[in-house]
DRENKOL-826512 format. One line per field, with one value per residue (C-alpha): residue number from 1; z, y, x; residue in one letter. Coordinates in steps of 0.2 Angstrom, whole numbers, plus 2048, in hexadecimal, padded with zeros to 3 digits. Each point is the difference from the previous one (the first is absolute). Layout:
BEGIN
resi	[NUM,...]
pz	[Z,...]
py	[Y,...]
px	[X,...]
resn	[A,...]
REM end
This chain:
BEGIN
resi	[1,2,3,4,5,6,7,8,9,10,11,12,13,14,15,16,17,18,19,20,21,22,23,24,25,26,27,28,29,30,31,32,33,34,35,36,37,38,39,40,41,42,43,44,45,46,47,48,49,50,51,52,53,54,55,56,57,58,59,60,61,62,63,64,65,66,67,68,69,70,71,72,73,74,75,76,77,78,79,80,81,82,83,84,85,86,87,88,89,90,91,92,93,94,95,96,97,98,99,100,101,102,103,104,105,106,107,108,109,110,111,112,113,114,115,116,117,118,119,120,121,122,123,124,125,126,127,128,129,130,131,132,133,134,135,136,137,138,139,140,141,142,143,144,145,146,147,148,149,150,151,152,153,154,155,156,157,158,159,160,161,162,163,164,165,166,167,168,169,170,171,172,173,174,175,176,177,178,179,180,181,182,183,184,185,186,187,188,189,190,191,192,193,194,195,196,197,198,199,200,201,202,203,204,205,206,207,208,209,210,211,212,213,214,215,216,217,218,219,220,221,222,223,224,225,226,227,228,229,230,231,232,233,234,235,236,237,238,239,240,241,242,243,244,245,246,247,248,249,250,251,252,253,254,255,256,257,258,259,260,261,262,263,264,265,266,267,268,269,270,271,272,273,274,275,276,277,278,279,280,281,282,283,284,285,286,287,288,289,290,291,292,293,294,295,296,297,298,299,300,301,302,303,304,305,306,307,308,309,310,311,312,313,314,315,316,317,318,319,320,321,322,323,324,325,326,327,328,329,330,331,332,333,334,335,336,337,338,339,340,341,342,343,344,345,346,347,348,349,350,351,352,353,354,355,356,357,358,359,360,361,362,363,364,365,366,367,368,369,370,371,372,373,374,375,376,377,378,379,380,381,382,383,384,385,386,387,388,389,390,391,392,393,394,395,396,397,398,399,400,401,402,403,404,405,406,407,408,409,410,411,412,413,414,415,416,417,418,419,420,421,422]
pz	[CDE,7F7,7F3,804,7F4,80A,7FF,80F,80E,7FB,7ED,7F4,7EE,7F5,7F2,7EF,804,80D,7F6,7F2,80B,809,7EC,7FE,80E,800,7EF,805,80E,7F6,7F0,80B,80C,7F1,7F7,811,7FE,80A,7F9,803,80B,806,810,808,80B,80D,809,80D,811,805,7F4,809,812,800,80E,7F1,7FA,810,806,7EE,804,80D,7EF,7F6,7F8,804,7F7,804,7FB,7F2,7FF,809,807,80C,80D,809,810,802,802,80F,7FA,7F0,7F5,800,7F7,7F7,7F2,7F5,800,7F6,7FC,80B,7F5,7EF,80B,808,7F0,7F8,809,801,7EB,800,80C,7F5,7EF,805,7F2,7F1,803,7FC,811,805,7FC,7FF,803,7FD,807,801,807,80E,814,80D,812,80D,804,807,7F0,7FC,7F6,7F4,808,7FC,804,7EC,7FA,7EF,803,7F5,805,7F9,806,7FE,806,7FF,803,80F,7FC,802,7ED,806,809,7F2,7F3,80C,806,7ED,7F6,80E,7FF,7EF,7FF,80C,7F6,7F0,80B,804,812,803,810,80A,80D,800,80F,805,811,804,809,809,805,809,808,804,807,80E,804,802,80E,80A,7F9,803,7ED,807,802,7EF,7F5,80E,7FF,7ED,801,80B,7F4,7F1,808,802,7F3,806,812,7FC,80B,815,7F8,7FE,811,809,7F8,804,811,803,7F9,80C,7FB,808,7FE,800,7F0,7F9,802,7F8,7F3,7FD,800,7F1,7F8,804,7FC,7F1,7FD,801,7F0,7F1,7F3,7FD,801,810,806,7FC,808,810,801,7F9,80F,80E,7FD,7FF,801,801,7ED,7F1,7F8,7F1,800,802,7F1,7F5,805,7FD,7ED,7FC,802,7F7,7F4,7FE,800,7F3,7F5,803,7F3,80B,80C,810,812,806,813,80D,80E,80E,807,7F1,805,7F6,805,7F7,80C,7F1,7FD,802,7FB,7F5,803,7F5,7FD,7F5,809,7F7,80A,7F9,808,812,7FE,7F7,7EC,7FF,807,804,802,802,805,7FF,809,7FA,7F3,809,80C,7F1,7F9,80F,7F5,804,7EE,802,7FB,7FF,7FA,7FF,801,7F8,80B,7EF,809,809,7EE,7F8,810,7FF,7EC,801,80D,7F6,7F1,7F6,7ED,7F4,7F4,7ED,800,7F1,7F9,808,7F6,805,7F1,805,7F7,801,807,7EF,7F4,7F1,800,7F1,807,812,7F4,7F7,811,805,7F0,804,811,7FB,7F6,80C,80C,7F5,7FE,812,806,80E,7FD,80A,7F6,808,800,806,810,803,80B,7F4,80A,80E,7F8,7F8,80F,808,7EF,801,811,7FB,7F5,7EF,7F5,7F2,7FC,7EF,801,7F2,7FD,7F5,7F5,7FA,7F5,805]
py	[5E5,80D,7FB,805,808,801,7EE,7F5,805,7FA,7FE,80E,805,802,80D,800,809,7F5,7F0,804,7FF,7F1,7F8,804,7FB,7EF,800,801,7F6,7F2,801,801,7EF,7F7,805,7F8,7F0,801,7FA,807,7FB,804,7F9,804,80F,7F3,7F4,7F3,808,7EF,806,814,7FA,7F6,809,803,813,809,80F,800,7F0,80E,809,7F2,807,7EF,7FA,7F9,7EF,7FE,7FA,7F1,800,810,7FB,80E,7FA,7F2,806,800,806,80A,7F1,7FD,80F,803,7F4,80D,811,80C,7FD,80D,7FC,7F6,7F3,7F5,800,7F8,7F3,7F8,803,7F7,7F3,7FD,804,7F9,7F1,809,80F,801,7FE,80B,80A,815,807,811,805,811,804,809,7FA,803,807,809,80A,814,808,80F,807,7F4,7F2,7F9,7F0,7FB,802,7F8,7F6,7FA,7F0,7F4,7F0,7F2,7EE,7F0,80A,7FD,809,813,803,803,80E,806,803,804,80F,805,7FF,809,80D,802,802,810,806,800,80B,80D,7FC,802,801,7F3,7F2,7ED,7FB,7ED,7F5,7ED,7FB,7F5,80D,80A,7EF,7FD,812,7FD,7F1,804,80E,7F4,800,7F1,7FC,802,813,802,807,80B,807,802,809,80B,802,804,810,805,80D,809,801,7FC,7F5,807,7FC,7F1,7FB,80B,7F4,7EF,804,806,7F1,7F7,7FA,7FD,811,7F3,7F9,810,80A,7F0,800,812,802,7F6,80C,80F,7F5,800,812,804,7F2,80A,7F5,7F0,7F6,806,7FE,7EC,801,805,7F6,7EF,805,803,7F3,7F3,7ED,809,802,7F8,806,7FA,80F,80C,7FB,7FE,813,805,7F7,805,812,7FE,7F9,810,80A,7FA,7FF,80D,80D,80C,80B,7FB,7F9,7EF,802,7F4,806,7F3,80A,7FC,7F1,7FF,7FE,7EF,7F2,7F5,805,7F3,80A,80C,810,812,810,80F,810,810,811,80A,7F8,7FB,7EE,7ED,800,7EF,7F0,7EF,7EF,7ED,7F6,7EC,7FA,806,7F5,7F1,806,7FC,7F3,7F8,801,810,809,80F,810,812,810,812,80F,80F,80D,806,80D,80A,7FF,807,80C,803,806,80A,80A,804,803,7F2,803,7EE,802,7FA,804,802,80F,801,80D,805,801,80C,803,80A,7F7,803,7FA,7F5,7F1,7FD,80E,7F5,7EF,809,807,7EE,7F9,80E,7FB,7EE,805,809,7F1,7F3,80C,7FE,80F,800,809,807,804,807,80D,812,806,80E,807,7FB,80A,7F6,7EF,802,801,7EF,7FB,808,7F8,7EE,806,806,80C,805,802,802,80A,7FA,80B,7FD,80B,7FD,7F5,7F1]
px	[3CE,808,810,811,80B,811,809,800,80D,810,7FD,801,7FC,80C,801,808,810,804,7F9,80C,80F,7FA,7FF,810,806,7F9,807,812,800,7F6,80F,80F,7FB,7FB,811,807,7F7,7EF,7EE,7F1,7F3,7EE,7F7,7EF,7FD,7F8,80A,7F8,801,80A,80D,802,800,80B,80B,80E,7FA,803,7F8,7F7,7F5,7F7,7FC,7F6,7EF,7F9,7F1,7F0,7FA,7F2,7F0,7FB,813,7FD,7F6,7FF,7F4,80B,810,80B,812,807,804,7F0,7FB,810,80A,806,809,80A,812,80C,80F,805,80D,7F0,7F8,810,805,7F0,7FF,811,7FB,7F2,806,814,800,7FA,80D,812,810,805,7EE,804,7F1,7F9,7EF,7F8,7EF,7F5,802,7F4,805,7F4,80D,800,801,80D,80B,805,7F9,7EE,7F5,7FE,810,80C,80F,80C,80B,80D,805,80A,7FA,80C,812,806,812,800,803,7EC,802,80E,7F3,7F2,80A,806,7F0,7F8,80C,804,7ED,801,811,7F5,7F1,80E,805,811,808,7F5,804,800,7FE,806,7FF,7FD,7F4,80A,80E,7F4,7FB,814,7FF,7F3,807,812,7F8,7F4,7F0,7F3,7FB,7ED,806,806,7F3,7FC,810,801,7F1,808,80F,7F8,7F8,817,7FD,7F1,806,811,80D,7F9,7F0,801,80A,7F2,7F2,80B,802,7ED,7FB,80A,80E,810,80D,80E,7F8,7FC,811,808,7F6,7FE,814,800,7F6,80B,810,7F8,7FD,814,801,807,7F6,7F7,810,807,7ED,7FD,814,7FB,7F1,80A,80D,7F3,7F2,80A,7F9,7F0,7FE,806,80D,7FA,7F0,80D,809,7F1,7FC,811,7FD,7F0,808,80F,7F7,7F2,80E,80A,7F1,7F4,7FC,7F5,806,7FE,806,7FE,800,801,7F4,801,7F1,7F5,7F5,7EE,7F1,7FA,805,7FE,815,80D,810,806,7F5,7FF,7F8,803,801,7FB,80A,7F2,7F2,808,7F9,802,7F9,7FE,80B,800,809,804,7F0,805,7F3,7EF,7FE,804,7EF,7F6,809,80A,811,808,807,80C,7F8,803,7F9,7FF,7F2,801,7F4,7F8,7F5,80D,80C,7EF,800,80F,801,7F0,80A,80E,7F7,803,7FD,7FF,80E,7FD,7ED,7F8,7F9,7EE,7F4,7EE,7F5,7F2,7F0,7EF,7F2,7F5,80E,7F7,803,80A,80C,800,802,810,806,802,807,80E,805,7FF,80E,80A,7FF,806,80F,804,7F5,7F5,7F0,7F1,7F0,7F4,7F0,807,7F7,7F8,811,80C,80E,7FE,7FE,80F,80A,7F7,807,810,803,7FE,80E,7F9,80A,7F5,7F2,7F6,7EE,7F5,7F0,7F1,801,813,808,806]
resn	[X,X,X,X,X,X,X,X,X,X,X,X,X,X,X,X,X,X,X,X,X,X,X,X,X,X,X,X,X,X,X,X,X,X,X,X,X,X,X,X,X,X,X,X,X,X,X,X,X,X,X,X,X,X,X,X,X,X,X,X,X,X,X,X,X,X,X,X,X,X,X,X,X,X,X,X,X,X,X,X,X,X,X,X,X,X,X,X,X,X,X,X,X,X,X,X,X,X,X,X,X,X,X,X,X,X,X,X,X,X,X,X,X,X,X,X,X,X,X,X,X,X,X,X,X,X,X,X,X,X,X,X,X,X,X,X,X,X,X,X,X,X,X,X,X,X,X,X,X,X,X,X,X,X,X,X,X,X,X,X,X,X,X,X,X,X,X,X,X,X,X,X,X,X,X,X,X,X,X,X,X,X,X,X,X,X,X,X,X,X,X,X,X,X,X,X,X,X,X,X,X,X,X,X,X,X,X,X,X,X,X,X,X,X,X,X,X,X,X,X,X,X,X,X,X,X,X,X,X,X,X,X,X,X,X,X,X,X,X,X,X,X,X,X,X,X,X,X,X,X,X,X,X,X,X,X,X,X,X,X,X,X,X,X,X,X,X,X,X,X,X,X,X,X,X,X,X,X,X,X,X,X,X,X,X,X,X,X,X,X,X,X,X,X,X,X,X,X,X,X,X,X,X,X,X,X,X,X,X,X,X,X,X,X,X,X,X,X,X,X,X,X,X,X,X,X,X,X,X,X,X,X,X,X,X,X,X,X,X,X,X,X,X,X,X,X,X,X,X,X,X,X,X,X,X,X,X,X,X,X,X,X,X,X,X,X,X,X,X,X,X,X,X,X,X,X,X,X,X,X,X,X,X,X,X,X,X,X,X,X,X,X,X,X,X,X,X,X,X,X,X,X,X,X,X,X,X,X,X,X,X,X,X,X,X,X,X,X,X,X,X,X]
REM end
């Protein structure tokens, strides 16, 4: 069988201009949650196949890269169903993974426990632009705070972080879980129907508000239930900001939602607002909805305008310790998408700021090797000043090797020669 060079479909290679970003990325992003509190942690790439299925990760658990059983454990002749086969697989996010290390670890760590964790996930997705099947994800959470000063500092360390990358201008965008709930209720909705439904909503800003009432009624649904709950929506789209929206809400849903979620969206907003020091818009999107049905509550994602899509969100999950523990803890987090920021810098040219000098040290092939000793005395030197230095044997095509060099961001260059003094 012959060797492949191109990576596996899905996964990719990544070169040194892009490498250096990502280092410097992960760089900020690990200073600036630490300097709001969160710890570092590290859990395996494999996670019991118990763990991934259990009907909480959404459309992601038809994504597992499942693995086989070992040894004397994979019986191949006798099996009759998948579990027989299968009792591992690779991760698809970082929020599985953590609960069953708190549920496991819970005693030995600090509450409430802010956690921040960064490391590759797994999906079998259709691979595209800026979307791949091995990709990094970098999450903070907060186990043990059941008040929203959770989702206060989710949302601010998350982004400061993006503030200190060079976004400006981005959106916040905030909803409860249990408004939208309220919402299909108030219009007549069986609660069997309702992640059906939300399905269909969360595809409201790729085929927009007709969309969406096209798609209930085709799956069946009542067209009294639909126009009820689709005038909320436009009722909604003549609010003038997030106020008048949770207003109008408040004023409509009535009994059918607790007044007490709208005004823990109204404070967690004031209170961003107040204290942010990035520039940005918190937004309340009643059409946001998630696709983890692990969420209890408070949901959130950051929208980028130049890439048309989410860059990372999350949410309130309360009850997913409690499946491994049977005592519920409150818990909530936040993802940045570190592959579309990456994506999203390399397009626009993104340059480190504060690198050091980096100098390419370039000598003959048939340089004696006292003169090759001294050469690398010198740079020895030049790097314990701070200097970044490349020594290397010059090729035959210096020309062009200088430019490979020049792109990973080399400035100068020294050319040292046999036959001259060092």
């Amino acid at each position: 069988m012959a060797l492949v060079k191109k990576p596996v479909t899905g996964m990719k290679d990544i070169l040194p201009a892009e490498m250096e970003i990502r280092d410097y990325v992960m760089g900020v992003i690990k200073d600036t949650y630490r300097a709001f509190g969160f710890t570092p942690i590290e859990t395996p790439a494999v996670e019991s196949i118990a763990n991934l299925s259990n009907k909480q990760g959404g459309e992601n658990e038809k994504l597992i890269f499942k693995i086989l059983k070992r040894g004397e454990k994979l019986k191949l002749a006798e099996a009759k169903e998948e579990i027989d086969l299968v009792d591992g697989g690779l991760r698809y996010d970082l929020t599985v993974p953590l609960v069953r290390y708190y549920s496991n670890n819970a005693n030995d760590l600090p509450n409430p426990f802010k956690a921040l964790q960064i490391g590759s996930v797994w999906r079998a997705d259709r691979p595209q632009k800026g979307r791949y099947r091995q990709f990094t994800q970098c999450d903070i959470d907060i186990l043990g705070e059941a008040s929203n000063l959770a989702e206060k500092e989710l949302i601010l360390a998350t982004t400061t972080t993006l503030d200190k990358l060079g976004f400006k201008n981005f959106q916040i965008k905030i909803n409860d879980r249990a408004l939208l709930k309220a919402m299909v209720a108030y219009s007549g909705f069986e609660e069997a129907q309702y992640d059906e439904v939300f399905i269909i909503l969360d595809k409201m800003d790729k085929i927009g508000l007709e969309g969406v009432e096209k798609d209930l009624l085709e799956n069946g649904y009542a067209a009294e239930s639909v126009n009820k709950y689709l005038d909320l929506y436009k009722g909604l789209a003549d609010a003038k900001d997030n106020a008048a929206a949770l207003s109008f809400l408040k004023e409509k849903l009535g009994d059918f939602v607790d007044e007490e979620k709208i005004a823990g969206l109204e404070e967690i907003i004031e209170a961003v607002d107040e204290t942010k020091t990035a520039k940005f818009d918190l937004v309340f999107d009643a059409t946001l909805v998630r696709g983890m049905s692990y969420y209890t509550g408070t949901i959130y994602e950051i929208y980028m305008p130049e890439f048309g899509a989410a860059c990372g969100g999350g949410g309130r999950y309360d009850n997913m310790v409690g499946n491994f523990t049977g005592n519920n803890v409150p818990a909530c987090g936040f993802s940045i998408g570190f592959e579309r920021i990456i994506m999203l810098l390399m397009d626009n040219g993104f340059k480190v700021p504060g690198k050091g000098e980096k100098i390419a040290y370039l000598m003959e092939k048939k340089m004696p090797k006292n003169k090759v000793n001294a050469i690398m005395k010198m740079a020895q030197e030049e790097r314990a000043n701070g200097k970044q230095i490349l020594v290397a044997q010059a090729n035959k095509n210096k020309k062009f090797q200088k430019e490979q060099l020049m792109a990973q961001g080399y400035t100068e260059f020294v050319d040292f020669y046999a036959d001259s003094d060092i």
